[in-house]
N, C-alpha and C positions, 0 to 999 in steps of 0.2 A: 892036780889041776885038771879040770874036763876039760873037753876038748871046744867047749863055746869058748871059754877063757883062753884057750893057748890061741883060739882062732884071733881071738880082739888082739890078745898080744903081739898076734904078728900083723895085724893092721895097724893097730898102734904104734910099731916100730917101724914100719915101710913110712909112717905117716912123720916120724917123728926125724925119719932118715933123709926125710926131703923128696920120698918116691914117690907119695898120695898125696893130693888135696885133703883137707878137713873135708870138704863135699864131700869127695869120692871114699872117703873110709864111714863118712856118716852112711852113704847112700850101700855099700858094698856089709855095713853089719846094721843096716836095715835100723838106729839108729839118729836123732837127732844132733845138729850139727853142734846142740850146746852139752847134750850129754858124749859126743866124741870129745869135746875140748874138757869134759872136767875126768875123764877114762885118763887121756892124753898129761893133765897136771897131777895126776895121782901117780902115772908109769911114773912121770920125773921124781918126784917126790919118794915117792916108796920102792920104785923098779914092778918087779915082776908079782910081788904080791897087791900093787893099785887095782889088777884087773881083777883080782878075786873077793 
């Protein structure tokens, strides 16, 4: 995994954790708020290979 990917992974999980807004993970990986939400149903779905 590079390290762009472990980086979304861990906004994806702050996000997913109830820590982030969708805004503030879209706005923080620079990011549209519809491409965080389809990152976001792929972590659930797949886990840790959706971000790659």
């Amino acid at each position: 995994m590079r390290q762009e990917e472990a980086r979304r992974l861990t906004v994806i999980s702050k996000l997913i954790d109830g820590h982030l807004s969708v805004a503030q993970a879209a706005e923080y990986l620079q990011l549209s708020i519809r491409q965080v939400l389809r990152i976001k149903k792929r972590v659930l779905e797949e886990g840790e290979a959706g971000v790659i």
